[in-house]
Structure formats: C-alpha cells, structure tokens
N, C-alpha and C positions, 0 to 999 in steps of 0.2 A: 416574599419567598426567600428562603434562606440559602446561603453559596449550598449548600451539599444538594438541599431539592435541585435548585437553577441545574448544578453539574448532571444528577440524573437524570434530568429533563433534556439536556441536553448532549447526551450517551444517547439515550433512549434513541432521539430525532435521528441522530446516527446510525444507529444500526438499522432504521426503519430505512432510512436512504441509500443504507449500502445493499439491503436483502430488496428492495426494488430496484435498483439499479442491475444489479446482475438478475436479477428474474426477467425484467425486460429481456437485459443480452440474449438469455436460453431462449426466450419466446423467438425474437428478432433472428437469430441464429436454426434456431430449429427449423423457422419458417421461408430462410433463404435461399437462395440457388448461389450466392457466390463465394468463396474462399477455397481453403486446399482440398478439403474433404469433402467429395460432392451430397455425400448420403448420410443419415441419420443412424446409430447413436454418434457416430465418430463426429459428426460436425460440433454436437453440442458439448460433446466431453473435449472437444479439442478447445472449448473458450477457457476452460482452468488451467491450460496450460499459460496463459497469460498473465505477467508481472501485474501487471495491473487489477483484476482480477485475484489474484491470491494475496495481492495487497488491501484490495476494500475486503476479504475475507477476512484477514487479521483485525484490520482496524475494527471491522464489524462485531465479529466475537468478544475481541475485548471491552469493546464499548455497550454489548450487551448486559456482560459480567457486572461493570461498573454502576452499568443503569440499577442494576436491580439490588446494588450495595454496594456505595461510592468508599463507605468508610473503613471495609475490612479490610485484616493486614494482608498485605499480599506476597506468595514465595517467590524464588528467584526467576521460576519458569515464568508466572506470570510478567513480572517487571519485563522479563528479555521480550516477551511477545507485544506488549502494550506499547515499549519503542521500539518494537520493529514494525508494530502496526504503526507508528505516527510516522517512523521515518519511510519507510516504505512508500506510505501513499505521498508523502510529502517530496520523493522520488517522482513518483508516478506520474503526479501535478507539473513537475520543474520540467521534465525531460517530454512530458506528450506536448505541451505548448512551447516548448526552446525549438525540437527534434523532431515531431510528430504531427504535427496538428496541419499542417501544408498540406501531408498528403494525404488528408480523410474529405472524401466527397461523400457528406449522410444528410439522410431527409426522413423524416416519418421519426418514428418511434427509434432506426440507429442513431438518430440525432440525437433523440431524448435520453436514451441509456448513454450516450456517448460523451454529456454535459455530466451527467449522474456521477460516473465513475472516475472520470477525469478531470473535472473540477468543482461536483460541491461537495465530494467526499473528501480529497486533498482538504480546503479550506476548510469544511465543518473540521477535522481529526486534526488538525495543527492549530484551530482557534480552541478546538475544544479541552488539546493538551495544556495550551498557554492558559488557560480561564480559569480550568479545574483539576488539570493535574491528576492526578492524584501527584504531589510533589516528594520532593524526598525520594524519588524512585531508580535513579539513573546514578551507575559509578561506572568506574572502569572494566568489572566485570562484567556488568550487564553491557555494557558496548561490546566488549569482544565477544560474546555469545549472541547479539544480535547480528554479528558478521556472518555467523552459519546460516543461518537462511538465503540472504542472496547468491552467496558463495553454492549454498546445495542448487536452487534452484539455477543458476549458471551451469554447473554440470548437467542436468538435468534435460533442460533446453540446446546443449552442445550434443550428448550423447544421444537423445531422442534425433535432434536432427541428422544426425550423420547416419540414422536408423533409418528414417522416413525422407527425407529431406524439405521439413519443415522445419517454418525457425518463424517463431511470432513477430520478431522487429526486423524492420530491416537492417538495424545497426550490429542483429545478430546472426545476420545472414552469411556463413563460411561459403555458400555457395555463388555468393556474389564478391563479396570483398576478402577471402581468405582468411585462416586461423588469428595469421599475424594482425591485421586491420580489426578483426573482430574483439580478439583480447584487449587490443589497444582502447576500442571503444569501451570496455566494459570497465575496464581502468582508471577511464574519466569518470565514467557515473559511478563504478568505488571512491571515485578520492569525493565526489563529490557527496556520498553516503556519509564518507566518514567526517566529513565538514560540518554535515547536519547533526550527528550523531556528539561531535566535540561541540558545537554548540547549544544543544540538549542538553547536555552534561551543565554544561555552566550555567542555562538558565536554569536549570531544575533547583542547583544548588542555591543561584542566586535568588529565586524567585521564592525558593523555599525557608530562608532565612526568616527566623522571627524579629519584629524590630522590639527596641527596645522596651516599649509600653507592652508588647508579650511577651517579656521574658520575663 
C-alpha cells in the first residue's frame, strides 16, 4: 500500500468516526431528559453549539475532502480549515482530559460517543496530520486566519449565553465565575492554541523538508 492510499485510508476511518460520533451525541441527546434544554428540537441543535463538536466537524470535513483526493493542490481557505481542524480537536483532546473529564459521570452509548469525540478523534486527526500531512501546508498566514474561528466562536458562546444563560463549559460560564475569570480562562487555552499552531508551523516545514537523496 503506498503513503498516499495508507493517507486516504486513513482520512477516510476519520471521517467515518467523527460522523458516528456526533450521530450518536444527536441519538443520545434527543433521547435524554438531562441538560439545559428540556425539549426537542432545542436540545439537539443545542449540541453544535459545542467546541468540541464543531471541532470533530472541521476535522471531519476536511478529512473527507482528503479521503477522496490526498494529492490536489489546496487554496488558502482550505489550508486555514485543515489546521484549524487538527488544532481544534487537538484543543478538544488536551483540555476535556487536563479540565473536563472529572466532572462527566456517562454509561451506555453517552459513554461511547463521549470516547468518540473526545479522544479517538483528537488522536486519529494529530496522528493523521503528523503521518500524511498533507505537508507544506501551514505559514504564518494560515495561523493567523486559523485564529478566526475560535475567536468567532468565543463571541458566539459569550453573546448567546448572556441571551439564554447557557454557556457549554463550565470554564465559560460568566454566570458563575464572571467576565474577568472567564476571559482569563479562555486566554490560557489561546496561548495554548497558539503553542500548538507555532509548533505545526515548524513540524510542517520541518517534516516537509526533502532530504538530500530527493532533491
């Protein structure tokens, strides 16, 4: 099997685990009696309101894309979204098991969606960037265009909740720990985005290097 098949092959398995992982959540959620929203449609559109969630959607997407043609050239929009799907879910991963993972009591199928999205979508979408790349992808412009997304969706999550007074994490919760605590929070997991995103940068370039026998 040659690197490009293996790469689509494994895009492919990717997207298959990110589009069962969130179908679970909608099943599991539709079919719940717990969270903010007691009744249906609101309970199940309220799960895309979730970083995590609109992270295995990027990673998903774009590793569809890839599946079905690892080798085309790709434009800017695509580049920005392909690292914001690896950084994102590689976000998603660091911060549900550092921050989150204490306070989830799940059994049944929340359990099973809840490994899905949280840690084999992380590790497939950062083994699958380091493996097969697509390399050559990532500069300084594409980092600073990957900062729009988390940045929109932070406003997003702020301005909805001051609407509703829901807020998905509790570290983004104004109505518990105030604007100032909140931002502070959101500050750590930036610097810590942009630590991932400057160390993308450098593997991409270094990783993508040809050695001397390919030049």
């Amino acid at each position: 099997m040659t690197k490009s098949v293996a790469g689509r092959v494994w895009f492919g398995v990717t997207a298959l685990v990110v589009a069962l992982g969130i179908v679970i959540q909608l099943f599991v959620t539709a079919n719940g009696t717990e969270g903010f929203y007691p009744d249906n449609p609101e309970r199940v559109l309220n799960v895309f309101a979730y970083f995590t969630i609109q992270s295995n959607l990027l990673l998903g997407a774009t590793c569809l894309l890839l599946a079905m043609d690892t080798d085309r050239p790709r434009g800017a929009v695509f580049r920005t979204l392909r690292l914001n799907g690896v950084l994102c879910i590689a976000v998603t991963g660091i911060v549900y098991h550092l921050v989150l993972a204490a306070t989830d009591e799940l059994s049944g199928w929340g359990a099973v969606t809840n490994v899905l999205v949280h840690t084999v979508t992380p590790v497939l979408g950062v083994l699958g960037w380091l493996l097969f790349g697509p390399r050559r992808q990532t500069d300084g412009r594409i980092v600073a265009w990957s900062i729009v997304f988390p940045l929109l969706w932070l406003a997003f999550t702020l301005i909805r909740g001051e609407g509703t007074g829901f807020y998905p994490y509790p570290f983004t919760d104004v109505s518990l720990h105030g604007y100032g605590q909140v931002l502070l929070n959101c500050l750590l997991v930036a610097l810590l985005f942009l630590a991932l995103a400057a160390g993308a940068t450098f593997l991409d370039r270094r990783i993508g290097q040809k050695t001397p026998a390919e030049r």
